[in-house]
C-alpha positions in Angstrom: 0.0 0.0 0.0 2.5 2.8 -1.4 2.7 5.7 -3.8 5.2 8.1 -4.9 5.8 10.9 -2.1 7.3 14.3 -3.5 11.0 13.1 -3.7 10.1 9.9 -5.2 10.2 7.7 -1.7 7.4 5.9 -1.0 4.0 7.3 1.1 3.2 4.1 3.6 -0.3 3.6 4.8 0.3 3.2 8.8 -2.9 2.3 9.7 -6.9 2.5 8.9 -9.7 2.4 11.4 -13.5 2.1 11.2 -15.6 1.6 7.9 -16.9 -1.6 6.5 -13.8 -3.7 7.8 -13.6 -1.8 11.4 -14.1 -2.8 14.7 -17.6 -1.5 15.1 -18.9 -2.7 11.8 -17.3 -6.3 13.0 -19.2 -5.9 16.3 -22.4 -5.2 14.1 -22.2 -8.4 11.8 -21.3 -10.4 15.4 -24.0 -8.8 16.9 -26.2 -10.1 13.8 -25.4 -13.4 14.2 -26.5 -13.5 17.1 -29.5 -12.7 16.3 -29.4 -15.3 13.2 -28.9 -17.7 16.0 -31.7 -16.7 17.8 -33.8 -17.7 14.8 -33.2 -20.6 14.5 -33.7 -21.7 18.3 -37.0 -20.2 18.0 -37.6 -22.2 14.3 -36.1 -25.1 15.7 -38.2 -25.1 18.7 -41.5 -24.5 16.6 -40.4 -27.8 14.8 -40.1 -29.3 18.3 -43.5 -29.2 18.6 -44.4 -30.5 15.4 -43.7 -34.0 17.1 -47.0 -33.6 18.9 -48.7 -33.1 16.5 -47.7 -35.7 14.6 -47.8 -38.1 17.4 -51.4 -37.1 17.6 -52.3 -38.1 14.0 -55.4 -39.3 13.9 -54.5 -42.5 11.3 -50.8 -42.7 13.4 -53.2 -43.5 16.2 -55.6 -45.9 14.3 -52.8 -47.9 13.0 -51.1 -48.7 16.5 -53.5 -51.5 16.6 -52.9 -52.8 13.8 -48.9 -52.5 14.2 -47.9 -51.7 17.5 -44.3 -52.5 17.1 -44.1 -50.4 13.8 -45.9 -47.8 16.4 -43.9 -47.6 19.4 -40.9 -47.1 16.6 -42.4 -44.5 14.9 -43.1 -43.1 18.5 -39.3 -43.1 19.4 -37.9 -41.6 16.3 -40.3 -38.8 16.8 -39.6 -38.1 20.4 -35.7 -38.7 20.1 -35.4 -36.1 16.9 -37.8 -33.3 18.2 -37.5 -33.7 22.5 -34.6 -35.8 22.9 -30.9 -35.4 24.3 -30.2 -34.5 20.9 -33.2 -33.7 19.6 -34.5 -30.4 18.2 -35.3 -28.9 21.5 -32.0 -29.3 23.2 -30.0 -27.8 19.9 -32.6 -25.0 19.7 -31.5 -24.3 23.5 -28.0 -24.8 22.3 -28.2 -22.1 19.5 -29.8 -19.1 21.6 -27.2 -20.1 24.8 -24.4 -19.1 22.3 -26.6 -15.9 20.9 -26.6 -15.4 24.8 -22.4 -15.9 24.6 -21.9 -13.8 21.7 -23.7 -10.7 23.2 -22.2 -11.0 26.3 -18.7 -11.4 24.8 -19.4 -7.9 22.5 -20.6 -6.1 25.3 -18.1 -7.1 27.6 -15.2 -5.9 24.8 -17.4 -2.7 24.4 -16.9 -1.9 28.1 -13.4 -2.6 27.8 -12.9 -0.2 25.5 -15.2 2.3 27.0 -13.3 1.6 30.5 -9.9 2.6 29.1 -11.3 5.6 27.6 -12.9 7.0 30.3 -9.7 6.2 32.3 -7.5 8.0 29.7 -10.0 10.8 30.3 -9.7 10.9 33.4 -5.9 10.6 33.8 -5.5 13.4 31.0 -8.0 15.9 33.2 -6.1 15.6 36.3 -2.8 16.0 35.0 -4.3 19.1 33.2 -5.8 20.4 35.8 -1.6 19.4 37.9 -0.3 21.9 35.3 -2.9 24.5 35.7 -2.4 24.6 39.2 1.4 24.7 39.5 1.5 27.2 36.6 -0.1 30.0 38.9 2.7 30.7 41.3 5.6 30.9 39.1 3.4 33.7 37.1 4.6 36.4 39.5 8.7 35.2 38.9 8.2 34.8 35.2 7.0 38.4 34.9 9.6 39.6 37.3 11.9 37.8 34.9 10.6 39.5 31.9 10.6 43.2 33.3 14.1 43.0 34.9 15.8 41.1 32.7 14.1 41.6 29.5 15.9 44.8 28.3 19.3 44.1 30.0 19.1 40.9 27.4 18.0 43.2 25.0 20.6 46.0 25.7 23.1 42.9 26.1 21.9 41.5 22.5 22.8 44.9 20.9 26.0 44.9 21.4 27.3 41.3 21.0 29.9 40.3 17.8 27.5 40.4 14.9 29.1 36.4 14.3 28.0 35.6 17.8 24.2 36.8 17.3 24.7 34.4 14.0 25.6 31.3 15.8 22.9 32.0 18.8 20.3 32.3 16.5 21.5 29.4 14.6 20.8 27.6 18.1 17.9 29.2 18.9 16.8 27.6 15.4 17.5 24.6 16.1 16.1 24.7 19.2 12.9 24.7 17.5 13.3 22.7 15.0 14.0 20.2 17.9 10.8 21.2 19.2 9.2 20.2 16.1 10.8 16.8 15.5 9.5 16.2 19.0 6.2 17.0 18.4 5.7 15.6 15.0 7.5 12.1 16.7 5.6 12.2 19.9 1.8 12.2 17.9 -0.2 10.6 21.3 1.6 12.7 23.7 0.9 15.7 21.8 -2.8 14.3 21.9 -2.9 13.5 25.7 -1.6 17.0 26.2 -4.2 18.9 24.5 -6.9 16.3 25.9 -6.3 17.5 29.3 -6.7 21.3 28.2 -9.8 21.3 30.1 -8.2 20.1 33.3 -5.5 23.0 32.5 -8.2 25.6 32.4 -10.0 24.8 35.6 -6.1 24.4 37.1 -5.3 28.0 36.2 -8.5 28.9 37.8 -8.7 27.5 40.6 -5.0 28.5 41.6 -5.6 32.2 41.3 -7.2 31.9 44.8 -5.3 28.9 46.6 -7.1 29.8 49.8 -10.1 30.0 48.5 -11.7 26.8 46.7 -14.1 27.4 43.8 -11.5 29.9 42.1 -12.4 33.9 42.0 -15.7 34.9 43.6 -16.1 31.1 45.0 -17.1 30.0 41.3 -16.0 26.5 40.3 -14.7 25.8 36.9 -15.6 22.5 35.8 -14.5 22.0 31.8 -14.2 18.3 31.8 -12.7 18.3 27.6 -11.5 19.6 25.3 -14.9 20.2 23.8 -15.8 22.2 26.7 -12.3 24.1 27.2 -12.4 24.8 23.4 -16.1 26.2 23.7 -14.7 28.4 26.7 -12.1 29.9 24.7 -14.4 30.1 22.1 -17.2 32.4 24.2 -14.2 35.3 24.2 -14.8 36.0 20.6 -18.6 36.7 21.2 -21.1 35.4 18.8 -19.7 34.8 15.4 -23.4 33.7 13.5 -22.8 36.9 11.1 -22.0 36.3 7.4 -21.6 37.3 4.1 -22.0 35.0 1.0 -20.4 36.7 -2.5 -19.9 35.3 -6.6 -17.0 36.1 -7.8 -14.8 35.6 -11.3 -12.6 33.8 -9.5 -11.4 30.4 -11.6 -9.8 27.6 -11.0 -7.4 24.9 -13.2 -9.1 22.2 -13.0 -12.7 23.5 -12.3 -14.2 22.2 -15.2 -12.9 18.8 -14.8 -14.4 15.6 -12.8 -11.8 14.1 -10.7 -10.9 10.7 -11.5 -9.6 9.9 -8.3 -9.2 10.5 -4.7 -5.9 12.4 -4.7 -7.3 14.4 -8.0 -9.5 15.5 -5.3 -7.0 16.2 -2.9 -5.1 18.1 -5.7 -8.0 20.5 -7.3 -8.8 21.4 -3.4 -4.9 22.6 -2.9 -5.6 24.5 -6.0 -9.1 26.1 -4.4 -7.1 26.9 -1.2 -4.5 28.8 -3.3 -7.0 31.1 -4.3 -6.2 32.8 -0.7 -3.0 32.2 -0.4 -0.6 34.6 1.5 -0.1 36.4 -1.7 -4.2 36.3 -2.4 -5.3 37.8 1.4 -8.6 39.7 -0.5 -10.1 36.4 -1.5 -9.9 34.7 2.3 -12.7 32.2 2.5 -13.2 31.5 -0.9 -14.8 28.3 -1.6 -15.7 26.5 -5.2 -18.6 24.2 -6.1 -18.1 21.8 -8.8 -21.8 20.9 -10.8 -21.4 17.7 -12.7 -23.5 17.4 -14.9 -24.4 13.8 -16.2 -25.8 12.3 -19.5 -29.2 11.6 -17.8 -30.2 14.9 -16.8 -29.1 14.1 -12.8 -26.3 16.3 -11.1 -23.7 15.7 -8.4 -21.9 18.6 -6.6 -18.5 18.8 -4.9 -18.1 21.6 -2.0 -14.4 22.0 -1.9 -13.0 24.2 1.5 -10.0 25.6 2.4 -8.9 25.7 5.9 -8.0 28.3 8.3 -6.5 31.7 6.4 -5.4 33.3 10.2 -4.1 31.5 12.9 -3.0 34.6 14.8 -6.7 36.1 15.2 -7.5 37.4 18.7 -10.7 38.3 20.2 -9.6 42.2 20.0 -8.7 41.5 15.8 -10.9 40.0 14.6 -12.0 41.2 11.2 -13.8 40.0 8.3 -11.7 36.9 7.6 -13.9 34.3 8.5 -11.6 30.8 8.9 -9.6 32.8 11.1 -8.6 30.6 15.3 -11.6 31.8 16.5 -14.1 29.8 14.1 -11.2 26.9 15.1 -12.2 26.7 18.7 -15.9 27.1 18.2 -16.1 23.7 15.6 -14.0 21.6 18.7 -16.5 23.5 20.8 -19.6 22.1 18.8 -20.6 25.8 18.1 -22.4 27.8 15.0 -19.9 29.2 13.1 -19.8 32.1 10.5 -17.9 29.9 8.2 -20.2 26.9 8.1 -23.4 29.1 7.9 -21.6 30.8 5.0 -20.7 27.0 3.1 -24.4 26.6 3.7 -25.7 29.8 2.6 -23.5 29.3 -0.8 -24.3 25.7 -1.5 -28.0 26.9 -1.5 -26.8 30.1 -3.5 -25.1 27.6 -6.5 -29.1 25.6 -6.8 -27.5 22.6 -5.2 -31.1 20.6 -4.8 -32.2 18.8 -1.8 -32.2 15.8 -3.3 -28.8 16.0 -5.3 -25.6 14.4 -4.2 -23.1 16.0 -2.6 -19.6 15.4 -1.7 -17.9 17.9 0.8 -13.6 17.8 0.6 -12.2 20.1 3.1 -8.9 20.4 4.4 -7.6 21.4 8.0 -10.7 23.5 9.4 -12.7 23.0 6.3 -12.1 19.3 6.7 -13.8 19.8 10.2 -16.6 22.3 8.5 -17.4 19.4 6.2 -18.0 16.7 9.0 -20.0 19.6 11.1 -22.2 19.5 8.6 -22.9 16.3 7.8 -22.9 15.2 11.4 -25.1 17.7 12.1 -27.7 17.5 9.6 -28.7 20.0 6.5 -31.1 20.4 3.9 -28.7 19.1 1.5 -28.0 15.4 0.8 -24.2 14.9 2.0 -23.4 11.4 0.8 -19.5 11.5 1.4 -17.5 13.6 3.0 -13.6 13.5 2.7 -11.2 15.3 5.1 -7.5 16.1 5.2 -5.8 16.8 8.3 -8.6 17.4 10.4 -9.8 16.7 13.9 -12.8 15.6 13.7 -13.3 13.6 16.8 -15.6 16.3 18.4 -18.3 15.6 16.0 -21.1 12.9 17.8 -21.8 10.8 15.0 -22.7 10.2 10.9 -26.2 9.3 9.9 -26.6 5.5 8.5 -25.3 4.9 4.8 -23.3 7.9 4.8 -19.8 7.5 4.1 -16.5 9.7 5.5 -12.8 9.3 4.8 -10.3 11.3 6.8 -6.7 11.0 6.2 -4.0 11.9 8.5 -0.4 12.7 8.0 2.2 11.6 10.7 4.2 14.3 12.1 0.9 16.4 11.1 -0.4 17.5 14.9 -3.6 19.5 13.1 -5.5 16.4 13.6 -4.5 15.9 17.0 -6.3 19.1 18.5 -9.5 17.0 19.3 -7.5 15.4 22.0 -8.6 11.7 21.0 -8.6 9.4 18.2 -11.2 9.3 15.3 -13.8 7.1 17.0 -14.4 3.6 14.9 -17.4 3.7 13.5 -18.8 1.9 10.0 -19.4 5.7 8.6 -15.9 6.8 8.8 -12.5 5.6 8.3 -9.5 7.3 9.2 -6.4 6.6 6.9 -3.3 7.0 8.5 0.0 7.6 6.1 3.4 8.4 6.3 4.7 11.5 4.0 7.4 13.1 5.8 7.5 16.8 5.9 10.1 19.5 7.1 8.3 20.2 9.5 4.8 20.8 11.3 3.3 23.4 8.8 4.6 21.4 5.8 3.5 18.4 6.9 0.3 20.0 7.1 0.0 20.9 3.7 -2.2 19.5 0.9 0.5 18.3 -1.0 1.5 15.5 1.2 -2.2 15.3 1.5 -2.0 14.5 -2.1 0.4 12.1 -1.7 -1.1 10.0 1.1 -4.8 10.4 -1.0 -3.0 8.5 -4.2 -1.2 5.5 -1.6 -5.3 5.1 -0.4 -6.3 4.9 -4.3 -3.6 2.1 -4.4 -4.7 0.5 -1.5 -6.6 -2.9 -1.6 -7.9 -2.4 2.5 -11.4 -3.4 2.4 -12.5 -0.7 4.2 -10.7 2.1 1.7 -12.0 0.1 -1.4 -15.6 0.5 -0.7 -14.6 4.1 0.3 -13.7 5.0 -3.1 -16.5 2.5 -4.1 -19.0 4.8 -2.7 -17.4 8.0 -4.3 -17.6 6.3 -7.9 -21.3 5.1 -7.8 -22.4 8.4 -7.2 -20.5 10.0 -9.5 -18.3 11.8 -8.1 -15.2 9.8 -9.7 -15.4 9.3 -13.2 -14.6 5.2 -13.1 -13.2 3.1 -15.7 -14.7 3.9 -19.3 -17.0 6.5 -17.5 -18.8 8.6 -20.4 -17.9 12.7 -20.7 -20.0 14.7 -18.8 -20.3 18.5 -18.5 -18.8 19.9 -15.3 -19.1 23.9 -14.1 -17.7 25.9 -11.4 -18.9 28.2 -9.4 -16.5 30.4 -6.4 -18.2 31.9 -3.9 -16.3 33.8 -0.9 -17.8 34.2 3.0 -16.8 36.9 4.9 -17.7 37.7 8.2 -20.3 40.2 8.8 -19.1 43.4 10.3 
């Protein structure tokens, strides 16, 4: 299961979870036999009592006179294949005592794994909330730090050997690019850490008034998550409902061309997110629809979204970019957001049908827009939904018969900031691959997403293949000896409401 990375080496698929061939859809079919089994106790106990009935025949009876040896044989064949030690009775109480087994054994692996969650939960909170606490009283030395020795380094800085400031700096470089190689090695301790953010929050709190439980003004701070810690941070940026849905001439390469395959998908949405690139700040939040147009008057749609355009936004700057950190916290958070009332607003806006399917691909913070959605629930039909680099742990569920694939790049720590692992489920399945970056923001791009998106179109997983399977039969991939169809573009951009 490999493809070519950007220098040639090869992208490995580390691991896949959920889907058809996951743990939960294994439970399900397990859980189904059961119930098969159950059927045929009760089917085999109906036939049970068809010996009764035979026995009770009124010509059986008449001829016992006539031949009572023949009888009595008949008698015992009957009662020994439909009451008997190894009749039909006893094996239909054999079937539904293993029906009994099999639950019990599911439900008992079920709590297992629902035991060493909450457990990790727990353990995560409370060293959190460890942090929290012993961070408040070194607050007053740090900033006596800063103020006193702050410009003495600064004054100190000024005048040292111009070759000197090179080499620190060199150090101070690799410092961080230490820092990074840790991170991008250390993927579930990077997730632990921002698990416990809650337990941080209520730590910080609390230890502002160490003689006084309950925190400031006797007021407990309970934030159990990251859900709720993010949704706390979230509340400092005030409500962020307001939107503004544009058309515009913008164009794309490939926006009149079908993808063929997953990492075509990948590909056209990197060319989408360049639209507001660092050089292209005017046209943050730009989003294109793709209207595919098929030979028998039906049409599928595919929603492609960019992720965040400003990580550095503050509650104080805030402007009209609207993937900016704040809209960040409010998706872990579970909250409205300008940005997904704005896809919403422009998928209606570009006569996407109820009834038509659609396909959402969103990378990063559109990724997690995309599963919002679909989790969620809409007027549109969201069939699949593909995401790259994206936590999406925070969202409760997928309706039935939907289908979402989420890849995720090691050494990328985007799609750690849910705290937790992609929950296995037979809606979504989680790809993860190995395309080595430089670093965290380039492993974070969509051209390693690109990359692992072609190793998944090579892969022969089962749970991948009926991915793709699902993206082909409605039409979103044009398939082997697929006929031409007529595709359009539209771009819209969201902005925030002022």
């Amino acid at each position: 299961m490999t493809a070519e990375s950007r220098d040639g080496g090869p992208v490995a698929i580390t691991g896949v979870t959920g889907g058809s061939a996951g743990l939960a859809a294994t439970y399900a079919a397990v859980l189904e036999l059961a119930t098969t089994y159950d059927t045929a106790g009760d089917r085999m106990r109906g036939w049970a009592g068809l010996g009764a009935r035979i026995l009770a025949d009124g010509d059986l009876v008449a001829s016992a006179v006539l031949s009572p040896v023949t009888f009595a044989a008949v008698e015992g064949a009957v009662l020994d294949a439909t009451t008997g030690p190894d009749g039909l009775l006893a094996e239909s109480l054999g079937w539904e005592t293993d029906a009994i087994l099999v639950r019990v054994t599911v439900r008992v692996l079920q709590d297992a794994d629902e035991i060493v969650h909450a457990t990790f939960e727990a353990v995560d909170y409370l060293v959190g909330r460890a942090s929290g606490s012993a961070l408040i009283p070194t607050v007053p030395a740090l900033l006596t730090v800063a103020v006193t020795a702050g410009p003495l380094a600064l004054l100190t800085w000024q005048h040292l050997p111009p070759g000197l400031q090179q080499q620190l700096r060199r150090g101070g470089a690799g410092a961080g690019a230490a820092t990074q190689s840790w991170l991008m090695d250390h993927p579930a301790l990077v997730q632990h850490l921002v698990n416990g953010g809650g337990g941080l929050l209520d730590g910080l709190w609390d230890g502002t008034t160490p003689g006084l439980p309950g925190g400031p003004f006797g007021i407990p701070a309970f934030t159990p998550d990251t859900e709720s810690a993010a949704g706390t941070l979230a509340a400092l940026y005030g409500d962020d409902g307001g939107f503004v849905v544009h058309g515009t001439d913008l164009t794309t390469t490939g926006g009149h061309t079908r993808p063929g395959s997953l990492s075509d998908v990948l590909a056209h949405l990197d060319e989408v997110n360049e639209l507001s690139d660092v050089q292209h700040p005017g046209a943050n939040g730009t989003v294109e629809i793709q209207t595919i147009h098929l030979g028998d008057g039906q049409v599928r749609h595919i929603v492609y979204l960019p992720g965040t355009d400003d990580m550095t936004t503050l509650p104080w700057t805030q402007d009209g970019d609207v993937r900016d950190m704040g809209t960040n916290l409010q998706l872990v958070g579970r909250h409205d957001n300008a940005y997904l009332g704005g896809i919403l607003q422009a998928m209606h806006d570009a006569g996407i049908g109820p009834h038509d399917p659609v396909l959402l691909a969103g990378h990063s913070q559109g990724g997690m827009e995309a599963a919002a959605i679909l989790g969620n629930g809409s007027d549109f039909d969201v069939t699949n939904v593909v995401t790259a680099g994206s936590p999406t742990a925070q969202v409760d569920g997928f309706p039935p018969g939907t289908h979402v694939l989420s890849l995720e790049n090691h050494g990328d720590v985007v799609p750690l900031l849910d705290g937790e692992e992609n929950p296995d489920s037979p809606q979504q399945v989680t790809c993860h691959f190995d395309d080595p970056g430089t670093g965290i923001g380039d492993s974070h791009s969509l051209t390693h997403y690109t990359h692992g998106a072609a190793a998944v179109d090579a892969s022969d997983d089962p749970s991948l293949v009926e991915q793709l399977h699902s993206l082909r039969h409605h039409g979103f991939l044009a398939g082997p000896g697929a006929a031409d169809v007529t595709v359009t573009s539209q771009v819209f951009q969201i902005t925030r409401a002022p």
